[in-house]
FIKOLZA-1660 file (N, C-alpha, C; in steps of 0.1 Angstrom, whole numbers, plus 5000, padded with zeros to 4 digits):
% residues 234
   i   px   py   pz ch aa at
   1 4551 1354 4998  A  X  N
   1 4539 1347 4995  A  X CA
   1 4535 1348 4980  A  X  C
   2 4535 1361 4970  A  X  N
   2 4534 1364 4960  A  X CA
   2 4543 1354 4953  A  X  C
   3 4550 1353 4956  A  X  N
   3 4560 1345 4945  A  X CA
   3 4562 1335 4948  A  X  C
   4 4553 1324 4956  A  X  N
   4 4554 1311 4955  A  X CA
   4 4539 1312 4949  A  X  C
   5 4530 1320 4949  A  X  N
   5 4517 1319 4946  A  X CA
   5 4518 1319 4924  A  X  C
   6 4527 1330 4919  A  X  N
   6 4533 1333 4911  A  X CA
   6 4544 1316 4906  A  X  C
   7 4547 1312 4910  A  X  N
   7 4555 1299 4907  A  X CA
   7 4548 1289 4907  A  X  C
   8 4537 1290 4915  A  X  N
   8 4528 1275 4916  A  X CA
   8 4520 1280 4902  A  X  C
   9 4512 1289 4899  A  X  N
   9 4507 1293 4883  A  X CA
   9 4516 1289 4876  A  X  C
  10 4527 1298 4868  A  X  N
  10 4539 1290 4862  A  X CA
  10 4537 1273 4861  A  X  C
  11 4536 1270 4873  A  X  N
  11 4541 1252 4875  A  X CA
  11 4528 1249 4867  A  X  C
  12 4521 1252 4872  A  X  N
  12 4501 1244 4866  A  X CA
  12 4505 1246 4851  A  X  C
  13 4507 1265 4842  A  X  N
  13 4504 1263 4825  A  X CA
  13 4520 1257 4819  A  X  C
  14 4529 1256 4831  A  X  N
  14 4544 1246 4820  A  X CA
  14 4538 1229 4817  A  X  C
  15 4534 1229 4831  A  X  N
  15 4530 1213 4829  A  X CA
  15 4518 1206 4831  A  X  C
  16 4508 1218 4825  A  X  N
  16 4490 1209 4825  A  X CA
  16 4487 1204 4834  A  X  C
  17 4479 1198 4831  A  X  N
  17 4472 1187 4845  A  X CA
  17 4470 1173 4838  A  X  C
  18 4474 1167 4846  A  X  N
  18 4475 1154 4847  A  X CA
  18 4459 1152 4844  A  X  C
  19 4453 1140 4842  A  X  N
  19 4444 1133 4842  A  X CA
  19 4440 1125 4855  A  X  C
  20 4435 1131 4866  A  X  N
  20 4427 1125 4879  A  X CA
  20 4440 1123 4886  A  X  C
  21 4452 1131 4886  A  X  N
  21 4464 1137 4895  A  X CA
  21 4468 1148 4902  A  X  C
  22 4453 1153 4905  A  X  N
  22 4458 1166 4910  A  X CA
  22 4463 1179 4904  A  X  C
  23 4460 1188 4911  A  X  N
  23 4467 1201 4904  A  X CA
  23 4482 1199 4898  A  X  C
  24 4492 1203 4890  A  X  N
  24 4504 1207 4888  A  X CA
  24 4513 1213 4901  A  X  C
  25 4521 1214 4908  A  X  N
  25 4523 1216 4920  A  X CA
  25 4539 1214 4920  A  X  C
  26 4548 1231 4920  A  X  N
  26 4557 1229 4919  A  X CA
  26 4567 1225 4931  A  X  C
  27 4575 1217 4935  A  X  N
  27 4583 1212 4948  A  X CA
  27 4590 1222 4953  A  X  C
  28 4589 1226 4969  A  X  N
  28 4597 1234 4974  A  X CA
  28 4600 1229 4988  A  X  C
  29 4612 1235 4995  A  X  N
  29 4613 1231 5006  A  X CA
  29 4626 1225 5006  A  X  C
  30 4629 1218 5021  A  X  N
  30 4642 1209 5021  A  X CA
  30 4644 1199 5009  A  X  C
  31 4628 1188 5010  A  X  N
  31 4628 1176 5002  A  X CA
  31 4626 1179 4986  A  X  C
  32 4630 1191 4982  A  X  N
  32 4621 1194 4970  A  X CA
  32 4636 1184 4955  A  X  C
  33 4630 1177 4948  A  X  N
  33 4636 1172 4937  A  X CA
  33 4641 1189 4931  A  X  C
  34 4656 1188 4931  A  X  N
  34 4664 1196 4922  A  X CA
  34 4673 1193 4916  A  X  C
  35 4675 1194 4900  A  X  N
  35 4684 1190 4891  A  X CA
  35 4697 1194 4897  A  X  C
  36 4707 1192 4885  A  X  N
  36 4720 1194 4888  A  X CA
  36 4722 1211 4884  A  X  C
  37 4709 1215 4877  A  X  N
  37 4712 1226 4869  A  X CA
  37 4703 1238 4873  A  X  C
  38 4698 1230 4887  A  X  N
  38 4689 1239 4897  A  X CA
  38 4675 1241 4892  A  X  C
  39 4666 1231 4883  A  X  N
  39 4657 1233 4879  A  X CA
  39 4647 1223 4893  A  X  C
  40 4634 1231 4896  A  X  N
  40 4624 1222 4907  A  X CA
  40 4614 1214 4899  A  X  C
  41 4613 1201 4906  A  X  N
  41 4605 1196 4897  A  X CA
  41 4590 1199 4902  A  X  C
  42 4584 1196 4888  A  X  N
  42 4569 1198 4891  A  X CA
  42 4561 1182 4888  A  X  C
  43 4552 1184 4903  A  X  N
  43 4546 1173 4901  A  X CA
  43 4529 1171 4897  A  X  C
  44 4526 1159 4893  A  X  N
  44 4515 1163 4884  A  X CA
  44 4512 1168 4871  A  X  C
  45 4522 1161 4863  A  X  N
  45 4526 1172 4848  A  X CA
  45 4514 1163 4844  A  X  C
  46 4511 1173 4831  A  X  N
  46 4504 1162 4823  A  X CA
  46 4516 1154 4806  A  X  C
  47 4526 1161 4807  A  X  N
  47 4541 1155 4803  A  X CA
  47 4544 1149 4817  A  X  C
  48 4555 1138 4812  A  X  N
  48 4560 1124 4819  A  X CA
  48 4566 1130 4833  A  X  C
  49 4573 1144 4828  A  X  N
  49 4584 1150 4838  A  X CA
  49 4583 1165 4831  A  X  C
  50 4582 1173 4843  A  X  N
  50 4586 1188 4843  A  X CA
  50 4594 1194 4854  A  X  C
  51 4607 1201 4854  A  X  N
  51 4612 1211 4859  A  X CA
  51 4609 1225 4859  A  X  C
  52 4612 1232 4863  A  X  N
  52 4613 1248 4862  A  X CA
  52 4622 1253 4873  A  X  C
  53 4628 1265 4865  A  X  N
  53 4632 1279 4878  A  X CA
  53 4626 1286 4886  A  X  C
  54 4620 1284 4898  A  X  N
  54 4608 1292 4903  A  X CA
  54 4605 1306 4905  A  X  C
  55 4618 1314 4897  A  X  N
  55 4617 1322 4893  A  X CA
  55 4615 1325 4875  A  X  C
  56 4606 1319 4866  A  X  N
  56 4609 1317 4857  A  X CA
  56 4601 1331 4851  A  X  C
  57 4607 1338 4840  A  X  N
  57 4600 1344 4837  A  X CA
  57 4604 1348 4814  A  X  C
  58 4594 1345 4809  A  X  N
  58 4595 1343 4800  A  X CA
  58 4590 1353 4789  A  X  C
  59 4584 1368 4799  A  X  N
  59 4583 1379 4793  A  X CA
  59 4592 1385 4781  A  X  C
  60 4605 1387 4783  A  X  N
  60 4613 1394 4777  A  X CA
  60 4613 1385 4761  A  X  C
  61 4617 1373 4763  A  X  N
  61 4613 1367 4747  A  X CA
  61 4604 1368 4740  A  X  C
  62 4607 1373 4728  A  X  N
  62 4597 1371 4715  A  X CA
  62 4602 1366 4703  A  X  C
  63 4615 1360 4704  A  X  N
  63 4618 1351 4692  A  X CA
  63 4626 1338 4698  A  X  C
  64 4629 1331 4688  A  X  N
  64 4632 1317 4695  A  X CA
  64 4644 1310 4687  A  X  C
  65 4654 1307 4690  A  X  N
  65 4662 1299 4684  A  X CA
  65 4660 1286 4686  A  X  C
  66 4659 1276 4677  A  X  N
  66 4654 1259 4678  A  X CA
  66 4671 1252 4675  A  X  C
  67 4680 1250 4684  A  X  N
  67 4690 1237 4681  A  X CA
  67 4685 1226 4675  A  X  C
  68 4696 1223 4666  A  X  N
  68 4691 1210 4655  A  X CA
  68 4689 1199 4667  A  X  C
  69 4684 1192 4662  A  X  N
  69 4677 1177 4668  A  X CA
  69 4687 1166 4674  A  X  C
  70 4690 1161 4687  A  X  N
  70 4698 1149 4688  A  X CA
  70 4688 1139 4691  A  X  C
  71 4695 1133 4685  A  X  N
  71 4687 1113 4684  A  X CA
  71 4693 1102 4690  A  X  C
  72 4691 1097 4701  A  X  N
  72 4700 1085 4704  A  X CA
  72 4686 1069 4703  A  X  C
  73 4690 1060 4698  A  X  N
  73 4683 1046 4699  A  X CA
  73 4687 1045 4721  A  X  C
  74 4677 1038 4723  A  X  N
  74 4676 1028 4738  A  X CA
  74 4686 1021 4736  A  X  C
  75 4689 1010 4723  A  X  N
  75 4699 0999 4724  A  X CA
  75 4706 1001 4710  A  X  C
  76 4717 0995 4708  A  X  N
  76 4726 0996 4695  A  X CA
  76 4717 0985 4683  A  X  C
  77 4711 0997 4678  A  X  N
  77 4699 0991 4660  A  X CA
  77 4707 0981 4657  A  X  C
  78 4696 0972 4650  A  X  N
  78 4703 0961 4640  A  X CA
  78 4693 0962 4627  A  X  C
  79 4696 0956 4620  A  X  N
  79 4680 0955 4607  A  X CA
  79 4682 0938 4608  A  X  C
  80 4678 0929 4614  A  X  N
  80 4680 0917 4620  A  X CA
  80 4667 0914 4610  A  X  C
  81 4670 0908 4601  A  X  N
  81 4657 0903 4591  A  X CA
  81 4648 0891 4596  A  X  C
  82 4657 0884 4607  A  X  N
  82 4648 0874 4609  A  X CA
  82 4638 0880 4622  A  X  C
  83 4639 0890 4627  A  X  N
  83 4631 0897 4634  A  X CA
  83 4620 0898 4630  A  X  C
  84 4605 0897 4637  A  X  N
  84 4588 0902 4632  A  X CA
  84 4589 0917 4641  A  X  C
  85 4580 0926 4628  A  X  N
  85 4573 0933 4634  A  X CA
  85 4565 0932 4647  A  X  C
  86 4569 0948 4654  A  X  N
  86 4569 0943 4668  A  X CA
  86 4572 0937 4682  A  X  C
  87 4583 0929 4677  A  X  N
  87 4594 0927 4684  A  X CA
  87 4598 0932 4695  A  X  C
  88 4591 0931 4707  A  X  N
  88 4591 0940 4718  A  X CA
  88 4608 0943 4727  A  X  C
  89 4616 0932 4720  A  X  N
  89 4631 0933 4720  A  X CA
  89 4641 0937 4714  A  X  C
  90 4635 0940 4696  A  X  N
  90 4638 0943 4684  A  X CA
  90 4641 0959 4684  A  X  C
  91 4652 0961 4684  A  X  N
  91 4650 0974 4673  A  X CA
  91 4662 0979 4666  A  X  C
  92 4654 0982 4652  A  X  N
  92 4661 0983 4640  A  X CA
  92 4662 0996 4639  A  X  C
  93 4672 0998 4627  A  X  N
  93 4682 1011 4626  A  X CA
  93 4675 1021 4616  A  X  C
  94 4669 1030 4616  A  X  N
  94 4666 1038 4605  A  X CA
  94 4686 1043 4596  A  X  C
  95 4677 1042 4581  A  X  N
  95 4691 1046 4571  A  X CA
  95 4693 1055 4575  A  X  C
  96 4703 1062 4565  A  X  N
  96 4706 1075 4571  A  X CA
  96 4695 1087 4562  A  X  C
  97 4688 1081 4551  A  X  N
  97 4683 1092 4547  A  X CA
  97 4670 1092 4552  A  X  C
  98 4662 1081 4558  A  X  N
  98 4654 1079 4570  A  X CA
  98 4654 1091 4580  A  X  C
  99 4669 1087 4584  A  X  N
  99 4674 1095 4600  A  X CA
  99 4669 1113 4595  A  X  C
 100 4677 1117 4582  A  X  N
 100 4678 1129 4580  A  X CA
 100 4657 1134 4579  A  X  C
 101 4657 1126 4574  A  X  N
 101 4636 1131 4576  A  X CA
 101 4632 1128 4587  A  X  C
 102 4637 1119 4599  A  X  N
 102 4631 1118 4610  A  X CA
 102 4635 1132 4613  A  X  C
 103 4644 1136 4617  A  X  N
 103 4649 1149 4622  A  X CA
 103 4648 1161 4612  A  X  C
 104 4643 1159 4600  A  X  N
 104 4639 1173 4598  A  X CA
 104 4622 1173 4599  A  X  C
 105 4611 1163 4600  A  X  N
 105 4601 1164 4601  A  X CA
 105 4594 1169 4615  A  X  C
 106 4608 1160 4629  A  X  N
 106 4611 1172 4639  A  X CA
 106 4606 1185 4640  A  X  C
 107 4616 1189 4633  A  X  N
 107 4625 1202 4632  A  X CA
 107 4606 1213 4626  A  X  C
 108 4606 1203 4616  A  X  N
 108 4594 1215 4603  A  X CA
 108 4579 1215 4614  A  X  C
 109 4576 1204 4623  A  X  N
 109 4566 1207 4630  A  X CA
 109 4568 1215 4643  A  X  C
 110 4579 1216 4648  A  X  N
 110 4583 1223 4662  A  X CA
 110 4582 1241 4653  A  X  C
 111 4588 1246 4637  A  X  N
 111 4590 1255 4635  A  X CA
 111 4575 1259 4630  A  X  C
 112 4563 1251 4628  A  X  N
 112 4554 1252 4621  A  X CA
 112 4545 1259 4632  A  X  C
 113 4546 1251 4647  A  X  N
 113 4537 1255 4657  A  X CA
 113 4539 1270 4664  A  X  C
 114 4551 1270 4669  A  X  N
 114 4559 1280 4674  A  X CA
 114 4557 1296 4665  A  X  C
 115 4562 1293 4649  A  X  N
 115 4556 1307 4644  A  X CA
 115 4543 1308 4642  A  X  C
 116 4534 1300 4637  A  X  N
 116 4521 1299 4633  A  X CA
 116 4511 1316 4642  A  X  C
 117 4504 1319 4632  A  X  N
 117 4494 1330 4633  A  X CA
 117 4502 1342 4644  A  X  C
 118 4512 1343 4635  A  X  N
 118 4517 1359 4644  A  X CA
 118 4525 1354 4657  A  X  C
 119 4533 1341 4659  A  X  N
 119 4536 1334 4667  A  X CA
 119 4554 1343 4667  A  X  C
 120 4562 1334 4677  A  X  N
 120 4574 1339 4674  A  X CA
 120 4582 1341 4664  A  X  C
 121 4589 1347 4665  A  X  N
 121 4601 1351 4651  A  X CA
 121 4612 1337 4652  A  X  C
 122 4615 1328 4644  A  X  N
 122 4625 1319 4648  A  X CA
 122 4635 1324 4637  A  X  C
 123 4647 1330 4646  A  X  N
 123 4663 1332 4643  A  X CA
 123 4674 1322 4643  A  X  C
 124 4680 1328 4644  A  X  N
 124 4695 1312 4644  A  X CA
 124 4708 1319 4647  A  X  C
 125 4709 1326 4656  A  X  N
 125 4713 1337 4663  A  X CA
 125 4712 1339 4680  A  X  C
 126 4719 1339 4688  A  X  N
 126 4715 1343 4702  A  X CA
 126 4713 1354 4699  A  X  C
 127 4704 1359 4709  A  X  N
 127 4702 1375 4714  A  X CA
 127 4690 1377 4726  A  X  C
 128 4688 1395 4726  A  X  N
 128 4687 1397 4740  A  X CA
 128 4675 1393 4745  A  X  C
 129 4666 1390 4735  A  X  N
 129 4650 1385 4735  A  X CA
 129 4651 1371 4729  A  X  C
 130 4657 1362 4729  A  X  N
 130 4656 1349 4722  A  X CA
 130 4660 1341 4732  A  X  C
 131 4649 1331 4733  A  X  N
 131 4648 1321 4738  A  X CA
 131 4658 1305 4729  A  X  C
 132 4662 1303 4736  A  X  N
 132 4667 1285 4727  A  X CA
 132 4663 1277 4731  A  X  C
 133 4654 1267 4726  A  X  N
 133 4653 1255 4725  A  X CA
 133 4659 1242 4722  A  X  C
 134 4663 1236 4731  A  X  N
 134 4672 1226 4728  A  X CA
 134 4664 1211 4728  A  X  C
 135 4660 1201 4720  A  X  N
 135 4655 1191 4722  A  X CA
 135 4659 1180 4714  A  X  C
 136 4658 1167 4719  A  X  N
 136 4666 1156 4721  A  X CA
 136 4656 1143 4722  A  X  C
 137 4655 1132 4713  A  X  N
 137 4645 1122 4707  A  X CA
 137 4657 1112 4711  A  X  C
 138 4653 1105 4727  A  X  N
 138 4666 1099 4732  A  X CA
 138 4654 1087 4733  A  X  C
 139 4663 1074 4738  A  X  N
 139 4655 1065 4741  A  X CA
 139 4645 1053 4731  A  X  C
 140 4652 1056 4717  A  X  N
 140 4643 1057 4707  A  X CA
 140 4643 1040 4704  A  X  C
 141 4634 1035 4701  A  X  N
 141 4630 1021 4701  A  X CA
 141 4623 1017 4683  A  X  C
 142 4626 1012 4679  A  X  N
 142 4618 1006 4664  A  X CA
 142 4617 0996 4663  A  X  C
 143 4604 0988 4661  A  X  N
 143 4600 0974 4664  A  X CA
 143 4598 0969 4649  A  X  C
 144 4599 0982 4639  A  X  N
 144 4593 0974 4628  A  X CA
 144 4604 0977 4617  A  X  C
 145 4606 0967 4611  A  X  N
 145 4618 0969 4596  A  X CA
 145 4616 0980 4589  A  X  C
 146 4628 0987 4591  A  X  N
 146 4631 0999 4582  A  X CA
 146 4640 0994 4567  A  X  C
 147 4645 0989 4565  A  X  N
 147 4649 0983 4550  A  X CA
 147 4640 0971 4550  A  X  C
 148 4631 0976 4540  A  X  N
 148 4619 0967 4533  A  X CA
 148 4624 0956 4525  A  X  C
 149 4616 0945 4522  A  X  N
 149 4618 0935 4510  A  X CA
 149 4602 0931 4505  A  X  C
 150 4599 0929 4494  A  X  N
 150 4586 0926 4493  A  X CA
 150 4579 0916 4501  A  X  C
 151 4581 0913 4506  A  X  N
 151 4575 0900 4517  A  X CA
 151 4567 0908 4527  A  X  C
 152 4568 0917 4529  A  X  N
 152 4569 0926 4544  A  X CA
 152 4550 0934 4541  A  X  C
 153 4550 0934 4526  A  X  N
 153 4538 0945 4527  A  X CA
 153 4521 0945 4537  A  X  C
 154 4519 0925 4541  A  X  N
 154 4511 0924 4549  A  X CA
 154 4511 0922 4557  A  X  C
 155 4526 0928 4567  A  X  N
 155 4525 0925 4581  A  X CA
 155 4517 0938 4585  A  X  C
 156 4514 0934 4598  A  X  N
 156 4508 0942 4608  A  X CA
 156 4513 0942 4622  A  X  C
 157 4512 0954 4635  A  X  N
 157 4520 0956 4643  A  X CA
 157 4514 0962 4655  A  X  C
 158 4512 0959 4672  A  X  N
 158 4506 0965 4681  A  X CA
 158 4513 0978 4682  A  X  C
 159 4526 0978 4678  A  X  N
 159 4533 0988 4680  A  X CA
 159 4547 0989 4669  A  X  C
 160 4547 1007 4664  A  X  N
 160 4556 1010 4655  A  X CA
 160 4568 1012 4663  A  X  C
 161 4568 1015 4677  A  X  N
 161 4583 1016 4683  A  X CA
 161 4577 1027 4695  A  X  C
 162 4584 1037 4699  A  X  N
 162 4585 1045 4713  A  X CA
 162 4599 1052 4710  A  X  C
 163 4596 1064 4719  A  X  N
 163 4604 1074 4721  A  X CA
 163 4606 1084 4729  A  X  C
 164 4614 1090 4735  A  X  N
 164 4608 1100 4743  A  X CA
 164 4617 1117 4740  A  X  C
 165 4607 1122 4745  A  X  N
 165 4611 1139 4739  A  X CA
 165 4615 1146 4749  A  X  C
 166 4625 1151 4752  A  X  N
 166 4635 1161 4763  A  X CA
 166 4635 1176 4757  A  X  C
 167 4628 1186 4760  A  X  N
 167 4630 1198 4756  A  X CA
 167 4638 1207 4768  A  X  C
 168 4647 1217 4767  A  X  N
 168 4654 1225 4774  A  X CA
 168 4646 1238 4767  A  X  C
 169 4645 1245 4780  A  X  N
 169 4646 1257 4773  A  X CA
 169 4656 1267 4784  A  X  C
 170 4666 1281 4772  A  X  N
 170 4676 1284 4780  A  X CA
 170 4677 1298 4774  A  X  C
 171 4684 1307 4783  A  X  N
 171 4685 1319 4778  A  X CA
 171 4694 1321 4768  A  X  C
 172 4693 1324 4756  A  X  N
 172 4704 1322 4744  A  X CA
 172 4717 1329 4739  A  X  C
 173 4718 1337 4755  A  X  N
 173 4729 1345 4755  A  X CA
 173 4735 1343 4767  A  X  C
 174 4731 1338 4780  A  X  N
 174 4735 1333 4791  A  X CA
 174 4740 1321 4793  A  X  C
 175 4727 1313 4784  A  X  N
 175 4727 1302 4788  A  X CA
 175 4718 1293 4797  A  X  C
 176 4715 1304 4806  A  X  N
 176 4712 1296 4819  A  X CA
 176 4697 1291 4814  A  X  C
 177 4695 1273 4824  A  X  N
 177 4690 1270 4822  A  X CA
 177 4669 1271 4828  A  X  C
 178 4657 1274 4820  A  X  N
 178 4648 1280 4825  A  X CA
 178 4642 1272 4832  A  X  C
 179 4637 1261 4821  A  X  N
 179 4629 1246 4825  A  X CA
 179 4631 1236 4813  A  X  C
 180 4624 1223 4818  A  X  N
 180 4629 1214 4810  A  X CA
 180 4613 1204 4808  A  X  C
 181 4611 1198 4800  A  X  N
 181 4600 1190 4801  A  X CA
 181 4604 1177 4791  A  X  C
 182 4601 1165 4796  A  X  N
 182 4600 1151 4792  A  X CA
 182 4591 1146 4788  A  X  C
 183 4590 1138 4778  A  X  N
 183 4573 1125 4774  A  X CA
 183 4573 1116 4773  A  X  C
 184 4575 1107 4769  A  X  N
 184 4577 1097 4765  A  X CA
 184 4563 1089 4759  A  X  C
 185 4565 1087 4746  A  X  N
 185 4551 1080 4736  A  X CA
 185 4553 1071 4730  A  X  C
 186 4539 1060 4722  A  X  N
 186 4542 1055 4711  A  X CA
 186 4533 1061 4699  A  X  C
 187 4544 1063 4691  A  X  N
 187 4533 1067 4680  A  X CA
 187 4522 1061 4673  A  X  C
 188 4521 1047 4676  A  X  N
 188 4512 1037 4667  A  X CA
 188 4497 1047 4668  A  X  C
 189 4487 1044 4658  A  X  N
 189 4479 1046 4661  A  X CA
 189 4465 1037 4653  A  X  C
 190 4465 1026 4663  A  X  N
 190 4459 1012 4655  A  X CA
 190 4444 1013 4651  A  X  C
 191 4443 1002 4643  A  X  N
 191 4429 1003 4640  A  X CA
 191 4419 0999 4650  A  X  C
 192 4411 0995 4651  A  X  N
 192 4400 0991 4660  A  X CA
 192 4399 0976 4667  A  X  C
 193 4410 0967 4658  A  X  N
 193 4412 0957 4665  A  X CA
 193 4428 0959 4670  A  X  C
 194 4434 0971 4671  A  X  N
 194 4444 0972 4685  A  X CA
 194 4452 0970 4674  A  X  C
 195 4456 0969 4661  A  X  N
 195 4464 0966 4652  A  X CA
 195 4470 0977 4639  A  X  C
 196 4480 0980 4638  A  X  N
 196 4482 0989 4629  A  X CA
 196 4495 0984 4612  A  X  C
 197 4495 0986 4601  A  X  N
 197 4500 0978 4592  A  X CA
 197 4517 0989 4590  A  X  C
 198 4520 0971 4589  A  X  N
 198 4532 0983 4586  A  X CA
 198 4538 0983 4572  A  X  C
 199 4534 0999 4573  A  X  N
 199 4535 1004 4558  A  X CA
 199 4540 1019 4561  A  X  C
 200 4555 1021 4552  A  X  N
 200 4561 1034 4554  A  X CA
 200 4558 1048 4555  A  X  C
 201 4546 1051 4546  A  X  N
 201 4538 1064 4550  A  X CA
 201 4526 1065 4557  A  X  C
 202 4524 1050 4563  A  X  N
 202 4517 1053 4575  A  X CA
 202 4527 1058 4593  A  X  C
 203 4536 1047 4591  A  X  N
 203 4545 1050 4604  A  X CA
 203 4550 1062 4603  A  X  C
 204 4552 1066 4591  A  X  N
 204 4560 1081 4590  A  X CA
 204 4547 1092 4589  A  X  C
 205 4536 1090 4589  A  X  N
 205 4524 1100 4595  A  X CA
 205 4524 1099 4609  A  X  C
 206 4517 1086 4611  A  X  N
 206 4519 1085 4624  A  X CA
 206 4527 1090 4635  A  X  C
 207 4541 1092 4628  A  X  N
 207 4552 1100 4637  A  X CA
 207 4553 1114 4634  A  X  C
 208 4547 1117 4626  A  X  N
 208 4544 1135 4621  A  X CA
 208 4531 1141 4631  A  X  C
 209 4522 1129 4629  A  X  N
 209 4512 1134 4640  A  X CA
 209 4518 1136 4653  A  X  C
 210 4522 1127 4663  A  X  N
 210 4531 1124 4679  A  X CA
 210 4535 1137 4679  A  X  C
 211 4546 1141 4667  A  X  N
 211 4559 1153 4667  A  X CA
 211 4544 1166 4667  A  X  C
 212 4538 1162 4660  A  X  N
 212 4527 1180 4661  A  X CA
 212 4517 1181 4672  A  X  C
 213 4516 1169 4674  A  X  N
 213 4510 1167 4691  A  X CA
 213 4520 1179 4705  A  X  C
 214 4531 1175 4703  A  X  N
 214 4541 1180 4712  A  X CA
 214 4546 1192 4710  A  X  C
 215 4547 1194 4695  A  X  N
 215 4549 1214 4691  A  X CA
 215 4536 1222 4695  A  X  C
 216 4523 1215 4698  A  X  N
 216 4510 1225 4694  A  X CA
 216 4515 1223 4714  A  X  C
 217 4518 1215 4724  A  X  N
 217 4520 1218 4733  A  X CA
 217 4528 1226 4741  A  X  C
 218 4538 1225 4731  A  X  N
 218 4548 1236 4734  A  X CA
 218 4545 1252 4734  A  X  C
 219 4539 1255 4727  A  X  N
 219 4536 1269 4720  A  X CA
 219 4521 1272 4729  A  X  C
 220 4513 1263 4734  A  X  N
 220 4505 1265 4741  A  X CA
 220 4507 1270 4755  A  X  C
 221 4521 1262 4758  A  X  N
 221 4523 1264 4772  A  X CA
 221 4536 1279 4768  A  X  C
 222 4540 1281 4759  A  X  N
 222 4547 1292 4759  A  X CA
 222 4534 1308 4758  A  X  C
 223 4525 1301 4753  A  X  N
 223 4516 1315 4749  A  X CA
 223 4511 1318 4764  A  X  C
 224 4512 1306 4772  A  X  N
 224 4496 1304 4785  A  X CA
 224 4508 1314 4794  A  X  C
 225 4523 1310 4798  A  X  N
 225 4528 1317 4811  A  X CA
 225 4534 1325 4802  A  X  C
 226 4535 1335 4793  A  X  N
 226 4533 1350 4789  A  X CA
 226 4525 1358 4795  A  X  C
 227 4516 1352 4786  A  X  N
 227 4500 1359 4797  A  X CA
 227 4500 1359 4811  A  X  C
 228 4502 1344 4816  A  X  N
 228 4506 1347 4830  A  X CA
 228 4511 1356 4832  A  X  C
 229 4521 1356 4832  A  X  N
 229 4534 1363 4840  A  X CA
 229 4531 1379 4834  A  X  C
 230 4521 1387 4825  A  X  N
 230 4521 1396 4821  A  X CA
 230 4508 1399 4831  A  X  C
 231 4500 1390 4831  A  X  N
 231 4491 1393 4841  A  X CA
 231 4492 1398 4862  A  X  C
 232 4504 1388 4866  A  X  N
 232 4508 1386 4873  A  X CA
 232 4516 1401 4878  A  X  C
 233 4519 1408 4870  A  X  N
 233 4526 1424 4874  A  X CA
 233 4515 1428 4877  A  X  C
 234 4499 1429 4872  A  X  N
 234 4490 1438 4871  A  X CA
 234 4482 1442 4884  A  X  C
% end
């Protein structure tokens, strides 16, 4: 009884609470949703999708290894000029030196959250207290022209594109896998008439904010089932 009582906590601080969905509530039983990699899902995230090992325990880590970034588009990009911003069927290809700051801006907000005020140690190394993080910007949609021409500077857009965020987390010497969590967002964030302009160091804020939206949740929900589970021996 302890340790489903102990697993249902776990389940509530990995995956929040939903908005007017009920507690967080991890699946158990015959019917219970189980990955291929033995993770139970939790229902009621306040992310899109949560798994966990209902035996999860995240004590022993105090530093963290972060795997570089994979990126896949939803459909094969074009930069199709005759395309409008917003293009709810459209999506264009970031360059490559685009791609390289999409995924290190990634990378610099997940490492910013995670060490921040005495936070974890991030290594690049397995070991016997390191956690790895594996995450993955799959799904990825761009409605608005990434190679500019002057013509372009007064358009405006309901939406800059979508994406969604796959994090693993795994023991970094095992391997095995702990839990996993999904989102899926758009980063627009319009003005007051539902409309946002498309202009490069706005969409590229805009997507800095989304990415530190999701690191400050990560590190929250890593600080919250520590304490749990430190509390949970007592």
């Amino acid at each position: 009884m302890r340790n489903s009582l102990v697993a249902l906590g776990a389940a509530c601080i990995l995956a929040g609470c939903a908005s007017g969905g009920g507690a967080p509530t991890l699946q158990t039983g015959p019917d219970a949703e189980i990955t291929a990699d033995g993770l139970y899902k939790v229902d009621n995230s306040v992310m899109a999708l949560a798994w966990m090992k209902p035996d999860m325990d995240l004590r022993p880590y105090t530093a963290i290894m972060i795997d570089p970034v994979e990126v896949a588009y939803q459909t094969d990009p074009g930069n199709r000029r005759t395309s409008r911003p917003g293009d709810a069927a459209g999506n264009f290809a970031l360059t490559a030196p685009q791609m390289e700051d999409f995924k290190s801006v990634f990378r610099e907000t997940i490492v910013e959250a995670l060490s921040a005020d005495d936070g974890y140690e991030i290594v690049d190394a397995p070991g016997l207290d390191v956690l790895r993080i594996s995450a993955a910007l799959i799904d990825l949609i761009i409605r608005v022209p990434t190679q500019r021409d002057g013509g372009r500077g007064g358009e405006v857009t309901r939406s800059y594109g979508e994406v969604t965020l796959v994090v693993d987390g795994r023991d970094s010497q095992s391997g095995e896998i702990i839990a996993r969590v999904a989102d899926r967002r758009d980063p627009t964030r319009p003005n007051a008439s539902g409309m946002a302009r498309v202009d490069p160091g706005m969409v590229r804020n805009d997507m800095r904010l989304l990415f530190r939206s999701w690191a400050e949740i990560l590190r929250e929900r890593l600080d919250a089932l520590r304490e749990f589970e430190a509390e949970s021996d007592q």
